[in-house]
C-alpha positions, 0 to 999 in steps of 0.5 A: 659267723661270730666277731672271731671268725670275721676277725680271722679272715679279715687282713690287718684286724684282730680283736683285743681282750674286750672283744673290739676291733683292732689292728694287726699289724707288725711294723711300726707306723706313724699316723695322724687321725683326722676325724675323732671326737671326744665326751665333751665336743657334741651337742648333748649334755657334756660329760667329763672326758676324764670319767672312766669304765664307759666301754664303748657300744659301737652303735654305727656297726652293723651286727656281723651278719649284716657286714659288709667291709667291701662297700662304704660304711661296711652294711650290705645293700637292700635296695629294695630296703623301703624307708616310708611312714613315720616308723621310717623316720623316728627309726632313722632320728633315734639311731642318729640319736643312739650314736650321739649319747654312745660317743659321749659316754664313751668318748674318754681319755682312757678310751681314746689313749687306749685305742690310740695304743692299739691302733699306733695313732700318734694324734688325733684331731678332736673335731667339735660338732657345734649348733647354732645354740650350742658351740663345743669349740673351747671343749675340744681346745681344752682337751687339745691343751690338756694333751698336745701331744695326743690331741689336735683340736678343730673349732667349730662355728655355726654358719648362723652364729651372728659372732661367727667371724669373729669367732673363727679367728677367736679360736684360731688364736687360742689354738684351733688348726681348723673348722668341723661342721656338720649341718643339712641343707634342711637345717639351711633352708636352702640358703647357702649364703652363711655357709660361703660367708663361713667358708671366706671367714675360714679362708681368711684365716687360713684354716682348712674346713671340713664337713660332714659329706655323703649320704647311703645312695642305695635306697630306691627313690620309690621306697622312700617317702618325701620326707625320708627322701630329703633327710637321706639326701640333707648332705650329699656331696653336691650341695657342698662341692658346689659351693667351691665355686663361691671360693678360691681353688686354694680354699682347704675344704675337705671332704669328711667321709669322702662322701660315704657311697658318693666317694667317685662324685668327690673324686670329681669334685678334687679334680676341679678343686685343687685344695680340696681333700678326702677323709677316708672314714667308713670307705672301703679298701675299694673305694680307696683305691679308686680315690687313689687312681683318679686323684692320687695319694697327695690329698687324701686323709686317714680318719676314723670318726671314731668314737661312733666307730672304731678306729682299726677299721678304716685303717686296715682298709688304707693297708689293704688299698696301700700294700704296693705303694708305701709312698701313698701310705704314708701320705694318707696316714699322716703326711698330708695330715700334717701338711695340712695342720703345718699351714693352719 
């Protein structure tokens, strides 16, 4: 099957002139993306976002053989797929890899207003992804300042930062409506103390939270070895949402990717946590709507993750979960979005 042809028989996507996918769509829509980056918000070399003609590679899509739009990242499942040795792991380190350097190169203004454009985005939210050595928080506030009404811009605060409340509330006065952070239980060393420290520093200030949450359950426990095991499971959902318990029921965390094949555990999790939410990013238009039937429309959030993918994807999978219930729409394209931005 060739890109035109999936295109052809997949609702509300169609490719543009550069053969990338967007979406197709007649009526106007309003919406908020919740989870994008840009050239200068990742912790590699930063590249001038205002640089031009760094056509994006997509890297995080599987080739149209291997496509799977029904299932969570859109990969079709081996669960017999064997992840052992030390290929396995520099194989898994290097695509992660990969994905970083294509989201700074290609992570420009022009290429994000242009997709912005094609996929009838008003804001994206600008999420920096900072380490413990290298915080991009004040990249993404400058590209917030740069374009306010295109751009919405998170911070983002180790959780090991000795300035880190100080910091949190730093950012919350130059502008930061939030806080991203994507960090492994291995990174932690199994000591979530900081992060609760961080999640009461974020409360505080009011800012909602999120995290980079899920792993791929499919691999068979016996086709992994020790290693590969842990850094598949470093951020599953159940590390995170357990720490709710360490904060207020109002605490505003949110759940980046809803989990990716752990989206019914998030459901849970929303159950027990009324101020935690889902970002749809990767999950397909049935896990959406299992997410709507066990927690409804109120607290889930359209996001793309884009530039690691494109932004036309996850919002043909909202349509499509959402062609009965145009209230839930709007809710998960942009009114819960602005909600919660309204009160950070």
């Amino acid at each position: 099957m060739t890109k035109q042809e999936f295109a052809k028989r997949e609702k509300y996507l169609k490719l543009n002139d550069e053969g990338d996918f967007v979406i197709d769509y007649d009526d106007n829509l309003e919406i908020i993306d919740f989870h994008t980056h840009m050239s200068n918000v990742v912790p590699l070399k930063i590249i001038d976002p205002n640089q031009k003609g760094n056509k994006l590679k997509y890297p995080t899509l599987p080739n149209i053989e291997n496509m799977d739009l029904s299932v969570p990242y859109w990969t079709k499942i081996d669960p017999d797929e064997k992840r052992k040795g030390l290929t396995a792991i520099v194989k898994f380190s290097l695509e992660g890899y990969s994905i970083l350097k294509d989201m700074v190169r290609g992570g420009t203004y022009d290429n994000c207003f242009k997709s912005q454009e094609e996929n009838m985005i008003q804001t994206n939210v600008v999420l920096p992804i900072s380490t413990k050595k290298c915080d991009r928080s004040m990249e993404a506030l400058k590209a917030a300042q740069a374009y306010p009404d295109r751009l919405i811009a998170f911070c983002s605060v180790h959780p090991h930062d000795p300035e880190m409340k100080e910091k949190v509330f730093k950012y919350k006065e130059l502008g930061a409506k939030g806080l991203k952070l994507k960090i492994t239980d291995m990174e932690l060393k199994d000591d979530f103390k900081p992060v609760v420290e961080l999640f009461k520093a974020c409360y505080e200030a009011e800012f909602p939270v999120l995290f980079h949450t899920g792993s791929l359950t499919h691999i068979k426990r016996e086709n992994a070895s020790n290693l590969m095991w842990k850094l598949l499971n470093s951020t599953k959902v159940e590390i995170f949402g357990e720490l709710l318990k360490e904060v207020p029921n109002d605490f505003k965390f949110v759940f980046g990717h809803s989990g990716i094949a752990e989206y019914k555990l998030v459901a849970e999790y929303l159950k027990k946590f009324p101020g935690s939410y889902a970002e749809l990013s990767c999950q397909s238009a049935d896990s959406i709507k299992y997410l709507l039937d066990h927690v409804g429309p109120e607290r889930l959030l359209y996001g793309s993750d884009w530039p690691a993918l494109p932004q036309a994807i996850t919002l043909s999978r909202v349509l499509i979960a959402t062609e009965d219930n145009e209230e839930a729409r709007k809710h998960i394209l942009y009114k819960n979005a602005e909600k919660l931005l309204k009160d950070a």
